[in-house]
C-alpha positions in Angstrom: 11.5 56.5 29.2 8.4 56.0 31.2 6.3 55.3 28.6 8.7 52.8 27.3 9.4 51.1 30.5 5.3 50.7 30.5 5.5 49.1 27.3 8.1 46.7 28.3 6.8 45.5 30.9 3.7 45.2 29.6 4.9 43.1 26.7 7.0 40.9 29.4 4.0 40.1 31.5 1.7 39.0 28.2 4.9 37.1 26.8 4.8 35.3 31.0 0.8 34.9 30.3 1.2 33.5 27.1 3.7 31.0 28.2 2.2 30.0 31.0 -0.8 28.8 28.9 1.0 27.3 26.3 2.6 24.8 28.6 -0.6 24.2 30.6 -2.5 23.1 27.2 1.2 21.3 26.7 0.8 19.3 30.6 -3.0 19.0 29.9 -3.1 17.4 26.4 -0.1 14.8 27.3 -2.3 13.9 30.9 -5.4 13.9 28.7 -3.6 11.7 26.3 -1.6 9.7 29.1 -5.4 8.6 30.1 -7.0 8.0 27.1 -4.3 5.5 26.0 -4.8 4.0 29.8 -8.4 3.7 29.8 -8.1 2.2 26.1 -5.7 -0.2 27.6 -7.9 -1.2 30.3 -10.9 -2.0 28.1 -9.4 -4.1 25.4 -7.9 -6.0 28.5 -11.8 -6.9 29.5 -12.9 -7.3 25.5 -15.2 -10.2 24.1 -14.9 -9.7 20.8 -12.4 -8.4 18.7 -13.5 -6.3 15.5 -12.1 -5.8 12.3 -13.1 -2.9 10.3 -12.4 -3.3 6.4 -13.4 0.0 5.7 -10.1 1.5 7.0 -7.2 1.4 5.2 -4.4 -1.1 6.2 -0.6 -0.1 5.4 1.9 -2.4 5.7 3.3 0.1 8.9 1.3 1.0 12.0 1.5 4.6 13.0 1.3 6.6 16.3 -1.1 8.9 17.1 -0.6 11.4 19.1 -3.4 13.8 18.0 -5.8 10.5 18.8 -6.8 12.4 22.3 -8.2 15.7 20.4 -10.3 13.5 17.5 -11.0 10.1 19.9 -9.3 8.3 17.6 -6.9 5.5 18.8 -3.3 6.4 20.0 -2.0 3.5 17.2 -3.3 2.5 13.8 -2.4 -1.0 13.5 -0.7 -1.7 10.2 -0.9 -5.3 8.0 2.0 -7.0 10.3 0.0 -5.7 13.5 -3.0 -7.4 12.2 -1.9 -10.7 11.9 0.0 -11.0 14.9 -2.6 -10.2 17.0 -5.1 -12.4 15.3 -2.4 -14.8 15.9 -2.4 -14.1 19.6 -6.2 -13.8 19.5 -6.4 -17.6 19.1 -5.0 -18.4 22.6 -6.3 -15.0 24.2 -8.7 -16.1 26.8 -10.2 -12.3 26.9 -11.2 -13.1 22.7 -14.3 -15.1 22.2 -14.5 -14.5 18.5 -14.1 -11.9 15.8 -16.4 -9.8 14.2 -15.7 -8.3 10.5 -17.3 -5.5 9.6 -18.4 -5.6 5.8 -17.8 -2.9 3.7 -16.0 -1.2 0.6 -12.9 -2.3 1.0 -9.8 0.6 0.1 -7.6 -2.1 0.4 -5.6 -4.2 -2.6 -6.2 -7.8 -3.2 -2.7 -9.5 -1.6 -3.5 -7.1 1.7 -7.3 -8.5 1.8 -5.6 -12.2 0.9 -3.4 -11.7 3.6 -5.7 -10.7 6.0 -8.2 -13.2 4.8 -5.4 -15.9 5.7 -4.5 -15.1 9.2 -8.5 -15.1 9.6 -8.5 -18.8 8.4 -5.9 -19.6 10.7 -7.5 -18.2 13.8 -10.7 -20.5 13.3 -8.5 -23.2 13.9 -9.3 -22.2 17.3 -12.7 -22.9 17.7 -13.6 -19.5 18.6 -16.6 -17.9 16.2 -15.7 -15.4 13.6 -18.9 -13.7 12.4 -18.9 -11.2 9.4 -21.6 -8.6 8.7 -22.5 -5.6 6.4 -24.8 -3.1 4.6 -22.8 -2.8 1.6 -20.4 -5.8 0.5 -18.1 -5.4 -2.1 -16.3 -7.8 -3.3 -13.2 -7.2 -1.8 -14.9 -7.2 1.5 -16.5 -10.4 0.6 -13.5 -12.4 0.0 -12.4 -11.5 3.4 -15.6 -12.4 5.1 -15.8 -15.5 3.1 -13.1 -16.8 6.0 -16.4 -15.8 8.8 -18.6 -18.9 9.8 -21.6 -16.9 8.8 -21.8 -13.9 6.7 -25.1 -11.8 7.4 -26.3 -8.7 5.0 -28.8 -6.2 6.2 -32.5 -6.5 4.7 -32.1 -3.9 2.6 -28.5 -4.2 1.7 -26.2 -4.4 -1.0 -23.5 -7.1 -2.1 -21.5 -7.2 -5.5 -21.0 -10.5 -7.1 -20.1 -8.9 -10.7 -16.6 -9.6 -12.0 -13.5 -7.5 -12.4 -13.0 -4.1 -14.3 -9.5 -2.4 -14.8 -11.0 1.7 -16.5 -7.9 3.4 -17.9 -8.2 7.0 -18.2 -6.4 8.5 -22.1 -5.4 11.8 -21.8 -4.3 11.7 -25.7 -7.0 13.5 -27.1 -6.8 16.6 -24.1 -3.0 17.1 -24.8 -3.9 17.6 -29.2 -6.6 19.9 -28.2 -3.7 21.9 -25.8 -1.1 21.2 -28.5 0.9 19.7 -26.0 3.6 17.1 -27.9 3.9 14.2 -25.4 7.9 12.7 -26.2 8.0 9.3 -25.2 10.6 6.2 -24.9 10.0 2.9 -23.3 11.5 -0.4 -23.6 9.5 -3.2 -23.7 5.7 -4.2 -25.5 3.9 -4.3 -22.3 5.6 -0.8 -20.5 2.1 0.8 -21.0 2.8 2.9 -18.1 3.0 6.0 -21.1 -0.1 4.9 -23.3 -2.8 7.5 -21.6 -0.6 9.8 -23.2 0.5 8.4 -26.9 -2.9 6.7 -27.5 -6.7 7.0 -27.1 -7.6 2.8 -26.0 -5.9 0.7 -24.7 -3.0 -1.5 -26.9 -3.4 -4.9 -27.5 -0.7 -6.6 -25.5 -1.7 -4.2 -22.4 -5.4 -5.7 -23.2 -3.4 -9.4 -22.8 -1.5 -8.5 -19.9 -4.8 -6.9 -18.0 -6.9 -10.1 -18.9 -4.3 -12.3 -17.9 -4.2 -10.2 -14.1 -7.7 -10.4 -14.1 -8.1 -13.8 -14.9 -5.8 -14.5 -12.3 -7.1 -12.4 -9.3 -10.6 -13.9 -10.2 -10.0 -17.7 -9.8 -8.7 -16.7 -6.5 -12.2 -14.8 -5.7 -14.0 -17.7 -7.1 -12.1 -20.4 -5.4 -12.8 -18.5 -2.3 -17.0 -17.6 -2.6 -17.0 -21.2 -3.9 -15.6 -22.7 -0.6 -17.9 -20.5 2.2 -20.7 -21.2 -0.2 -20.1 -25.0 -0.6 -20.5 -25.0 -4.4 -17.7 -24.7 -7.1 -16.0 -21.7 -8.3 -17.7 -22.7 -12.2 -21.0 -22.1 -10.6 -19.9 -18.7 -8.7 -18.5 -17.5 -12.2 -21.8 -18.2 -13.7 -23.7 -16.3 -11.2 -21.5 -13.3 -12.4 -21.8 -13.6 -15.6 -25.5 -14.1 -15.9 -26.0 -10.8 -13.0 -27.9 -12.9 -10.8 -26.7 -11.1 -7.4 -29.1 -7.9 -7.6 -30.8 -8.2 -4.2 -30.6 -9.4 -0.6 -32.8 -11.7 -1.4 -30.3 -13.0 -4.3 -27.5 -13.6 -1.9 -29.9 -15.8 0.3 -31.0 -17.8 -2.2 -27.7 -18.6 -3.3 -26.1 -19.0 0.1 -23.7 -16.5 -0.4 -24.8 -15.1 2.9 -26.0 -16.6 6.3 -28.9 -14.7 6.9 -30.3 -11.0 5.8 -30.6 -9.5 9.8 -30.4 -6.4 10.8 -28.0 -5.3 13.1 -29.5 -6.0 16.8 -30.1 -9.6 15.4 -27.1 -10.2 14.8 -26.0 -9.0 17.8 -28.4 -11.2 19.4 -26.4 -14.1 17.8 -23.3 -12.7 19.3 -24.6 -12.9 22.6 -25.9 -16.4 22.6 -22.0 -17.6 21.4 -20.2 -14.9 24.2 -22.8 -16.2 27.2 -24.3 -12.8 27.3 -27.9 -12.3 28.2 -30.9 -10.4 28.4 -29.7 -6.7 28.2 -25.6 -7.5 29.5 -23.8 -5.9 27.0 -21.1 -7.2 24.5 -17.4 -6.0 25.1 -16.0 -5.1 21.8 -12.2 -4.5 21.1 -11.3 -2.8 18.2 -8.3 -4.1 16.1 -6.3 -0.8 16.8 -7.0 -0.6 20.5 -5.9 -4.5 20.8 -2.6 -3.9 18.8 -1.8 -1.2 21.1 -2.1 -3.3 23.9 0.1 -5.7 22.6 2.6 -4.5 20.6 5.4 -3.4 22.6 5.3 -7.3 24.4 8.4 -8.5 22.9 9.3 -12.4 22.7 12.0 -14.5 22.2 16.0 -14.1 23.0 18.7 -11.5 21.8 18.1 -12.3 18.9 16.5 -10.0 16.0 15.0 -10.3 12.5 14.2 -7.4 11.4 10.7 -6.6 8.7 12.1 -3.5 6.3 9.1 -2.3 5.2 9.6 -0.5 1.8 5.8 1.2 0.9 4.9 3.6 -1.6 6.0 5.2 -5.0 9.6 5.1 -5.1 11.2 8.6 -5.2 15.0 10.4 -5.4 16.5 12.2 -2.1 14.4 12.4 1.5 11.2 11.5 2.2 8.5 14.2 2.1 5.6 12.4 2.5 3.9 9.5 4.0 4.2 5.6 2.2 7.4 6.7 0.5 10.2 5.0 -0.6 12.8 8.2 -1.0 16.2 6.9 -1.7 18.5 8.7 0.9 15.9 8.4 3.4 15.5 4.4 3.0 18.8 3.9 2.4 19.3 5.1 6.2 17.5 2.5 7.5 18.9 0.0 5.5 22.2 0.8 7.1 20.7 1.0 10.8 19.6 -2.6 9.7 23.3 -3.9 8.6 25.2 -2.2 11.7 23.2 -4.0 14.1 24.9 -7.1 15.0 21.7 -8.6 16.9 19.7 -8.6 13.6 20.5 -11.6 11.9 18.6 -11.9 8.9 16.5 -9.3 7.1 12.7 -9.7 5.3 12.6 -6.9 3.1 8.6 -6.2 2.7 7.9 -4.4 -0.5 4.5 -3.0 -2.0 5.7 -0.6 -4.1 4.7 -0.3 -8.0 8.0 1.6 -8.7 8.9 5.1 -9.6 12.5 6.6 -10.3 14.9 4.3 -12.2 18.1 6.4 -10.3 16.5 5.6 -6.7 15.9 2.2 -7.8 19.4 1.5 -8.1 20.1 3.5 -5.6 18.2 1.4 -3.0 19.5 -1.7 -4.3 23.1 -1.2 -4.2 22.6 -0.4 -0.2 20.5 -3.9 -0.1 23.6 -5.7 -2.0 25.7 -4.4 1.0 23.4 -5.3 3.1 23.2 -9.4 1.8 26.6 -9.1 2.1 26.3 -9.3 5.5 23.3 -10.9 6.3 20.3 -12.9 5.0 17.8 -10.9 3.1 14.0 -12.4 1.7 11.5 -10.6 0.0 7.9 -10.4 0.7 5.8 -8.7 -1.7 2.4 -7.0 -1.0 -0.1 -5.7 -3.4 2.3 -5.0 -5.6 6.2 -5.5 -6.4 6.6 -4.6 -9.7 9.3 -2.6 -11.7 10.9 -0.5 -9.5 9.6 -2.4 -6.5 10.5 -5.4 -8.5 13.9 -4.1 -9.3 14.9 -3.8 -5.3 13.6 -7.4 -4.5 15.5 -8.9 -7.4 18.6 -10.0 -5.2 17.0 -11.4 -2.7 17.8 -15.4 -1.4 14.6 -15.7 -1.2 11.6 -14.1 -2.4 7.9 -14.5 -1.5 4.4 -13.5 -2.8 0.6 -13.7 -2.5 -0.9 -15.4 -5.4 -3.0 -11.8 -6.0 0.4 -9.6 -5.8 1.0 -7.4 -9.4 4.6 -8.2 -10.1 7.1 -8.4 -12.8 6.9 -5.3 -15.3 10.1 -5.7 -16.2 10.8 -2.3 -18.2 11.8 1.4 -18.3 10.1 4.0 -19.6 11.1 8.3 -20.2 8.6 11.0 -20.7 9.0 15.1 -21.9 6.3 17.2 -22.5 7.0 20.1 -25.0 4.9 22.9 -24.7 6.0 25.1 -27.3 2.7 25.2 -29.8 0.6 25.8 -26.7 2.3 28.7 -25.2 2.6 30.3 -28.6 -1.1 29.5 -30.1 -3.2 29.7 -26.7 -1.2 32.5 -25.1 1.3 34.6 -27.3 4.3 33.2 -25.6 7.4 32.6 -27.2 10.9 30.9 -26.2 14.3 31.7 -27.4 17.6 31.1 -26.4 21.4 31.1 -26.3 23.5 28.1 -26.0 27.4 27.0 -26.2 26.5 23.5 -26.7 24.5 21.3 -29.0 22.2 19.7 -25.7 22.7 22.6 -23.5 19.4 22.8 -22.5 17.6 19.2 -22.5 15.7 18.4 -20.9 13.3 21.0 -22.4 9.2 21.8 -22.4 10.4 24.7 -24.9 10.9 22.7 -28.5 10.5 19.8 -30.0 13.5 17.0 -29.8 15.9 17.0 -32.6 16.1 13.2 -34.6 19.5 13.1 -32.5 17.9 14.0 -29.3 15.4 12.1 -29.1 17.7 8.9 -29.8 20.0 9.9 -27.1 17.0 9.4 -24.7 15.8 6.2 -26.2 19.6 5.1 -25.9 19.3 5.8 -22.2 16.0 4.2 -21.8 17.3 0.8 -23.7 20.9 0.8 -21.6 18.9 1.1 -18.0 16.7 -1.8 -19.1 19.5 -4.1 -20.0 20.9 -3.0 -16.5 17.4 -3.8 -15.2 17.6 -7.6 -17.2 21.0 -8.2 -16.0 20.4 -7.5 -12.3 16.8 -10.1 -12.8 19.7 -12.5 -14.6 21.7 -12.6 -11.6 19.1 -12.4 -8.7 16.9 -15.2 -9.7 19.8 -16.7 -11.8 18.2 -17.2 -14.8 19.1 -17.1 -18.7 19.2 -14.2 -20.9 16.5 -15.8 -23.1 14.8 -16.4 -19.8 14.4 -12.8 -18.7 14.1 -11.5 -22.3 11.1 -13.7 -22.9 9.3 -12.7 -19.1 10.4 -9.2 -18.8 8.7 -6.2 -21.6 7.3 -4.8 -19.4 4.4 -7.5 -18.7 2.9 -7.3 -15.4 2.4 -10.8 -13.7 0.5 -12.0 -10.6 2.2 -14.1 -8.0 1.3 -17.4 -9.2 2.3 -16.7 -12.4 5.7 -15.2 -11.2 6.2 -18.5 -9.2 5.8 -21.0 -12.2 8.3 -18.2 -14.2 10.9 -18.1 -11.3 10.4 -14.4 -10.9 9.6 -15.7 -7.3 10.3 -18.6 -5.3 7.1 -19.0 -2.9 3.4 -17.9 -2.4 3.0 -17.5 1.1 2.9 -14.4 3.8 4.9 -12.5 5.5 5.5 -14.8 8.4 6.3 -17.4 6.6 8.9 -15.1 4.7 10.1 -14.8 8.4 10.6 -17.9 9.2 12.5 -18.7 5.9 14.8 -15.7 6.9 15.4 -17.0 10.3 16.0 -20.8 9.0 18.4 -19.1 6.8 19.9 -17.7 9.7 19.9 -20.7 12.1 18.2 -19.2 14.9 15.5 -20.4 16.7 14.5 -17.7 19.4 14.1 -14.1 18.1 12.2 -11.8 18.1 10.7 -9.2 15.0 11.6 -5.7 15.1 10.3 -3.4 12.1 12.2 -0.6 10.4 11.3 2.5 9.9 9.8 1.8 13.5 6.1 3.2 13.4 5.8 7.2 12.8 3.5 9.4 14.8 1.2 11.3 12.6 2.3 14.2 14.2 5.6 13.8 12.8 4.2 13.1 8.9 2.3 16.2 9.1 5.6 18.4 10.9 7.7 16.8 7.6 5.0 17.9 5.1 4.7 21.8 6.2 8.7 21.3 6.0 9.0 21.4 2.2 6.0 23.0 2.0 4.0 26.4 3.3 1.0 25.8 5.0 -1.4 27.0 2.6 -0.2 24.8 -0.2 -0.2 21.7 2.8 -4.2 22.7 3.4 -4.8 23.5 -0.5 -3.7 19.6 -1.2 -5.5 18.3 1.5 -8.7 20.0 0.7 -8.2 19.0 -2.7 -8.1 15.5 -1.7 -11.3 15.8 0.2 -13.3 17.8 -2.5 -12.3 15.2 -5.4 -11.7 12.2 -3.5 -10.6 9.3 -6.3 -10.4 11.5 -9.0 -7.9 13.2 -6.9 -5.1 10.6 -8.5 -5.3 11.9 -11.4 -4.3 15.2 -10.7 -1.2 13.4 -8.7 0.0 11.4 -11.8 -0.1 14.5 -13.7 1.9 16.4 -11.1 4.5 13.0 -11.1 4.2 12.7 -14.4 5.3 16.8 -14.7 8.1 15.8 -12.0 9.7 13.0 -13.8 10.4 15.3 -17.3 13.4 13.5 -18.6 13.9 11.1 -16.3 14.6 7.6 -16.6 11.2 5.5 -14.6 10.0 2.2 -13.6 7.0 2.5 -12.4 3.6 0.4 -13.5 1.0 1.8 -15.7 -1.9 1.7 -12.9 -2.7 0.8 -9.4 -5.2 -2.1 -9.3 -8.4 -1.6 -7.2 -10.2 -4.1 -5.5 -13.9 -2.4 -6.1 
């Protein structure tokens, strides 16, 4: 008993100990943390300058950080709405001089870069200096800076000024070698999202539809290089085609840049427009810290219109990770949105490039209810196209960038049957029992019956007629119409606009203030749904529905391959959807 006694109380006092430090690394991280967001506050309060960094990723949501005191980070990530309201604000802000943009491969699409590019414009009209600078330009990054006064490139830099590539990967010839027999149905001559796995190059309508959205991205790039370089986009084009931009030196010579300085130059130059001198140093804000500042300052009356950001592949049940669209999980906001009485119109923000046909409709019967009720316009980012698309269709209004990827009007299904494989490469064999003809579809296991595989091409012709009818009635249009537009073809904004898929090319505050016109209100003020996630949260959902070794195997995985990781995940999505019904487009266009 004594000995047991001993034990207990031993095991008491350690459980005391151990909770004793838990909660003090609890007090200390949220005082450590209660600081650092203070002391951020305080500096971007006393900024000069305010920076933009292109080489971080902008989502259409900001996020919380709550982890930001452990990596230094900042305590919010400003998302693509963030952005431009505070370069909005910057133009009056007597604490902002001017803007620096830092040059460099851009991960973002091209509507987020025009967007951005935009709001940059529109600050200038403020007199203050905007000033871009980099050691490696892409061309992305260069369409944004073309908005800067002056562009400057380090001596020994590098800038693209090469034209447009879209590299599909075929994964035909790897699925003969395996004996894997790829079953495929789609509706429409441009649904190529299934061609990397019934053909070895790409098809010739996919070829049209790809030169079309390249064609169309392009005069938007040239349009832009042309006007910071006071020439004409004919003479930026030729400078492409020939390969004329190799070196620094190039871009000089052909005024695409200011100046070829080095970094302390340019800061000199800074100086000399902020009043600094000698060795006073320049105050710089960065774009997160600013928004963080800012963001909870809310304006206007009672009033709400509320942004309903849907980002991400669209997916069936809750959300599991982060920039998803899961069905029951959006669908939940979308009510939130609806049962508040003080929201009186909706702009539903979509850059999505699809996914499940089932969440699809889903989603968009909870929008219908939603219309029903109040006002809902569409903005689309990067891309709105099929199921993304399909959700936006019923809008009163809808609204795009002249670069957003749109349209792809189509459904596609997919099986895999595995059956040759398993039996020539490993000895494995499958049998079975069953009371009913189509008992066990979907199957990997066998080949699809004549009669089978018409049942699924049945299903995959009666969603896109639902998927027609619903375009018919949203942007009420003719059969003929939407016959003639739809196939599958991907379109860019300006070409959705002179087909009707759309009704406007502009951003996402002026989608606002069409919402709020449709409303009749005046005063208001934005509230976003979901409201911003703190990272912690994403990661605490992730180990949810998952252990934590496959959580770290994935994220090392990421790391180790980087942009060849996407392959693996449209194989895993692709091994996901087996049988199922999908709207989804066949790629995800890059800006570099």
């Amino acid at each position: 008993m004594r000995e047991f006694l001993k034990m207990f109380f031993a095991s008491l006092l350690a459980m005391v100990i151990a909770g004793v430090v838990i909660v003090g690394l609890t007090v200390g991280a949220v005082v450590s943390l209660t600081k650092a967001i203070s002391e951020q506050e305080n500096e971007t309060l006393n900024g000069d300058v305010l920076v933009l960094d292109l080489s971080k990723r902008i989502h259409e949501a900001g996020q919380s950080n709550s982890l930001a005191v452990f990596s230094k980070g900042s305590a919010y990530e400003a998302g693509l709405h963030d952005i431009t309201k505070a370069l909005s604000r910057a133009k009056t802000d007597k604490g902002v001089k001017g803007i620096l943009i830092k040059l460099s491969p851009a991960p973002d699409g091209w509507a987020t870069l025009q967007h951005v590019r935009m709001a940059l414009v529109d600050f200038k009209t403020s007199g203050k200096f905007v000033y871009a600078y980099g050691e490696d330009i892409s061309q992305g990054a260069y369409y944004v800076g073309s908005a800067a006064d002056s562009i400057y490139l380090n001596p020994a830099g590098g800038i693209e000024l090469k034209g447009l590539a879209t590299v599909l990967t075929f994964f035909k010839g790897t699925l003969d070698r395996l004996e894997v027999q790829p079953e495929i149905f789609y509706a429409g001559k441009f649904k190529s999202a299934t061609e990397p796995f019934r053909a070895e190059k790409i098809s010739e309508p996919n070829r049209e539809q790809l030169a079309a959205m390249q064609g169309g991205i392009w005069s938007e790039y040239l349009a832009a290089a042309a006007q910071y370089t006071r020439t004409t986009p004919a003479e930026i084009n030729r400078l492409a085609q020939e390969g004329t931009i190799q070196f620094p030196s190039d871009a000089l010579k052909n005024k695409m840049v200011a100046g070829l300085l080095y970094w302390d130059q340019v800061e000199d130059r800074i100086k000399a427009r902020t009043g600094k001198k000698g060795d006073d140093k320049i105050k710089y804000i960065a774009m997160d810290e600013y928004v963080s500042t800012n963001r909870l300052e809310a304006k206007g009356g009672e009033n709400k219109i509320a942004v309903l950001i849907a980002e991400g592949e669209i997916v069936d049940g809750e959300q599991s990770n982060e920039n998803q669209i899961a069905s029951k999980t959006f669908c939940e906001e979308i009510r939130k949105v609806r049962n508040d009485d003080a929201i009186k119109a909706v702009v539903l923000r979509v850059n999505s490039p699809g996914g499940s046909a089932m969440a699809s409709e889903v989603i968009l019967r909870e929008l219908e209810l939603l219309k029903q009720r109040k006002h809902v316009v569409v903005s689309m980012g990067d891309y709105a196209a099929s199921g993304g698309y399909y959700i936006a269709s019923n809008a009163d209004s809808i609204f795009a960038m002249p670069t957003t990827i749109t349209g792809s009007i189509g459904v596609f299904g997919m099986m895999f049957n595995i059956d040759k494989m398993m039996k020539n490469k490993l000895g494995v064999t499958f049998d079975q029992v069953k009371n009913a003809p189509y008992a066990d579809l979907p199957t990997v296991s066998r080949p699809l019956t004549p009669q089978e595989a018409q049942r699924m091409q049945n299903s995959v012709d009666t969603i896109y007629g639902i998927f027609k009818n619903h375009v018919v009635q949203g942007r009420k249009l003719s059969q003929p119409e939407v016959d003639s537009i739809a196939q599958g073809r991907i379109w860019t904004g300006t070409d959705a606009l002179r087909l009707h898929l759309v009704d406007r090319l502009g951003s996402l505050g002026e989608a606002v203030s069409c919402a709020a016109g449709l409303a009749k209100v005046a005063g208001y003020k934005i509230v976003t749904y979901p409201e911003p996630e703190d990272k912690l949260n994403m990661l605490m959902r992730r180990f949810k529905n998952n252990t934590a070794a496959s959580v770290a195997i994935k994220e090392a995985m990421k790391a180790e391959l980087s942009t060849e990781y996407q392959y693996y995940e449209k194989i895993q999505g692709f091994r996901k959807m087996n049988g199922k019904a999908m709207m989804a487009m066949p790629f995800i266009p890059e800006t570099n």
